[in-house]
C-alpha positions in Angstrom: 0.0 0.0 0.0 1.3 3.3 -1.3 1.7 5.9 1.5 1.9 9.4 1.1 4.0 11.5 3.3 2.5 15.3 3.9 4.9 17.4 3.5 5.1 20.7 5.4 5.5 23.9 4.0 8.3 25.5 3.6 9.3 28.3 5.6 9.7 31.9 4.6 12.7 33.7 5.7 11.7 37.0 7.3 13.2 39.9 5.7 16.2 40.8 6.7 15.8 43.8 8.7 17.3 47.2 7.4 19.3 49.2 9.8 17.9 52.5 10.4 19.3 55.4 8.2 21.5 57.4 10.5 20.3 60.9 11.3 23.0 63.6 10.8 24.0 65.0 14.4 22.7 68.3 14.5 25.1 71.1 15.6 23.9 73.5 18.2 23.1 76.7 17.2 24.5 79.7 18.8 21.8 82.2 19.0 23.1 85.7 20.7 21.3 87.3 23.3 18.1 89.4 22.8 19.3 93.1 23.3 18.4 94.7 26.4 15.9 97.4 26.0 15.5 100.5 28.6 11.6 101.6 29.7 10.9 104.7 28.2 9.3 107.0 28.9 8.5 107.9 25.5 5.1 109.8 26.0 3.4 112.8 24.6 3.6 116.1 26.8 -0.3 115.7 27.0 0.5 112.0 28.5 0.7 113.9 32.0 -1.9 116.0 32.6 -2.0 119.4 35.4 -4.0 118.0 37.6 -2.4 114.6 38.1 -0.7 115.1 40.8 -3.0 117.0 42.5 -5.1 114.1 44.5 -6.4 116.0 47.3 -8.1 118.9 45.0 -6.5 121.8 46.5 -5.9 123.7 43.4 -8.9 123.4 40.4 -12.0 124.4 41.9 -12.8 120.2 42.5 -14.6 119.1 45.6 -11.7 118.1 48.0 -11.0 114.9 49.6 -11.6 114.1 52.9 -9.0 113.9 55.3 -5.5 115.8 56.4 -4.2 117.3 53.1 -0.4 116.9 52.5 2.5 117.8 49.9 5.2 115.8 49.3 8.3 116.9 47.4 11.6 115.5 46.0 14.0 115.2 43.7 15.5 112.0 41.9 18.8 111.6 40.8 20.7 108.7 39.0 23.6 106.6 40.2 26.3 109.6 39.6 24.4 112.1 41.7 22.9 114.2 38.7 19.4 115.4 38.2 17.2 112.4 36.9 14.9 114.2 33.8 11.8 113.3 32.7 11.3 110.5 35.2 7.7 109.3 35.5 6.4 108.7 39.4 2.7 107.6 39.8 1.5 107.3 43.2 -1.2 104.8 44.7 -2.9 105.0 48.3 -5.2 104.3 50.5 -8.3 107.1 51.9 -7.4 108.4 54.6 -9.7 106.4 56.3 -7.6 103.1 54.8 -10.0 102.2 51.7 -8.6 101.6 48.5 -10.9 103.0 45.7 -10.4 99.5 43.9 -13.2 96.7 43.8 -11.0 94.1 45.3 -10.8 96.1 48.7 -14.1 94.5 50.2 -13.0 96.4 53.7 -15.7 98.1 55.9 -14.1 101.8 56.1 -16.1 104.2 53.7 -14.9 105.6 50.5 -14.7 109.0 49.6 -16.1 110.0 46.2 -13.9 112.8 45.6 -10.3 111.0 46.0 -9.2 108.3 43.4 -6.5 107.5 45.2 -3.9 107.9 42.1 -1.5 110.7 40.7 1.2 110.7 38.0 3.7 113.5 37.1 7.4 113.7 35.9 10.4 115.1 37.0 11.4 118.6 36.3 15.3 119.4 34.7 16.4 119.7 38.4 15.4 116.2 39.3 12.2 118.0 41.2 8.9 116.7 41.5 5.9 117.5 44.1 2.4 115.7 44.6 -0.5 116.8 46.0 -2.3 114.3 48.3 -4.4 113.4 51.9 -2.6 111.0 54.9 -4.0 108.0 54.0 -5.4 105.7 56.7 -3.9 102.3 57.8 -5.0 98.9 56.6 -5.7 95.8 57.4 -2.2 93.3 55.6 -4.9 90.7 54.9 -8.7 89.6 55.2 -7.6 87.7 58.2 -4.5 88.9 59.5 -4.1 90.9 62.7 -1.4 92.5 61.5 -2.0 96.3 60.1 0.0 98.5 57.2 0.9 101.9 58.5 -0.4 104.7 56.2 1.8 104.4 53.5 2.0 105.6 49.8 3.1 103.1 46.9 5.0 105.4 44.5 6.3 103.5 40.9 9.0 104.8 39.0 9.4 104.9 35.2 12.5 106.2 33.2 14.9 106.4 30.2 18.0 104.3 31.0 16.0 101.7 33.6 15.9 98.2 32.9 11.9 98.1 34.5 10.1 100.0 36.3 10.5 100.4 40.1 8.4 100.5 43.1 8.9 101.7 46.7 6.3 102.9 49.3 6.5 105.9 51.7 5.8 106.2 55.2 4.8 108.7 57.7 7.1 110.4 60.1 5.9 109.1 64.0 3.1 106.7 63.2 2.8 103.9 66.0 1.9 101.3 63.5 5.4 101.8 61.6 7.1 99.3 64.5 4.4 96.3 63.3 4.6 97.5 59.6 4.7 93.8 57.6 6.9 95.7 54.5 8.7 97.5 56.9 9.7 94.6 59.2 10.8 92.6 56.6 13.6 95.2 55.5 16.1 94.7 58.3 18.9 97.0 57.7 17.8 99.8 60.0 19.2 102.7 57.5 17.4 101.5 55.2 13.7 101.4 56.9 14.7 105.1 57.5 15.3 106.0 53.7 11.7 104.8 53.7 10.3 107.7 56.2 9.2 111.2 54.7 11.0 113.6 56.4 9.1 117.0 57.2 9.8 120.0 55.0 8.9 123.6 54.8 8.3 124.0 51.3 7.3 127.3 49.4 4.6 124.8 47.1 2.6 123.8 50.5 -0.3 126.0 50.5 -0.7 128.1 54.1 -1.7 125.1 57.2 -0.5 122.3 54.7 2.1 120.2 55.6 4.7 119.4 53.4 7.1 116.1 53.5 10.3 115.4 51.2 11.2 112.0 50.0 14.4 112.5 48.0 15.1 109.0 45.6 18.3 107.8 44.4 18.2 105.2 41.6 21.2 103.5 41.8 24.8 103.5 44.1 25.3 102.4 48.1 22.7 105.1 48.8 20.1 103.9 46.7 17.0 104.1 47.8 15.0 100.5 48.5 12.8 99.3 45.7 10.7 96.5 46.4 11.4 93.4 44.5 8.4 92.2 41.7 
């Protein structure tokens, strides 16, 4: 009897694999540093209007704010000593009885309709500069902290030949709550906390009764004065 053997199939070969092409090393390109640009300021003489730094409304006929009025005066000057021109300084506060005209201040003390709470002007060819404002009233450092701000002012400063713009705050001469101030506390050198304190002034610009307080700024050098850091 015949027999008949199966026979299996044969078996493929599987394709030889192909080694993968190899990529050409890519050499790093050196790319040279984006250029350093100063802030301006670059604005319009209309960018800065008379009244700006006039927040208490001593001089235009408008309804004046509430509280003590006060002038402060200055002059900046850059890191040689020389009159800084044609800085911009715009000033933020508190009313004097410690509200912030700004939505975000959910506080109980009552705002005053006639005070903003903002001013802007520039410096003069001297370095000078003067603003025109009310003592504002402490505040509370946070929705639930016991700890309180002394009346300050938050000035920024804005210039030709500064990498960004700087901030700093100003405080009153002989206020109790300066000792427990959180920004204050936090600054340890002791000459500097004092840089930070108005110093009274009798100025020819302070109308008759209004007192008047200099805070002299130096941009740059051991006697700068402090910025606070963004």
């Amino acid at each position: 009897m015949a027999t008949t053997s199966a026979r299996r199939p044969a078996r493929r070969k599987a394709p030889a694999k192909r080694a993968a092409p190899k990529r050409a090393a890519k050499t790093a390109t050196a790319f040279p540093p984006t250029a350093h640009q100063t802030v301006g300021p670059f604005f319009p003489a209309q960018f800065i209007r008379p009244t700006d730094n006039d927040l208490a409304g001593l001089g235009d006929g408008r309804p004046r704010a509430q509280g003590t009025p006060c002038v402060i005066v200055g002059t900046v000057r850059d890191i040689n000593d020389n009159p800084a021109v044609n800085i911009i300084l715009e000033i933020w506060q508190a009313n004097a009885a410690g509200r912030f005209n700004h939505p975000n201040d959910k506080g109980s003390a009552p705002l005053d309709p006639h005070f903003t709470g903002w001013g802007r002007t520039w410096t003069d060819r001297d370095g000078g500069y003067r603003f025109t404002t009310v003592k504002p009233g402490g505040y509370q450092a946070g929705p639930r902290s016991n700890r309180w701000f002394a009346p300050r002012i938050a000035m920024t400063i804005v210039g030709s030949g500064l990498m960004r713009p700087l901030v700093t705050c100003l405080y009153f001469p002989d206020e109790p709550l300066n000792d427990d101030d959180p920004q204050l506390a936090a600054i340890r050198d002791p000459d500097a906390r004092r840089q930070l304190i108005l110093v009274p002034d009798h100025h020819a610009a302070a109308p008759a009764g209004v007192p008047a307080y200099r805070f002299d700024i130096r941009l740059g050098g051991k006697l700068a004065t402090p910025f606070l850091v963004d």
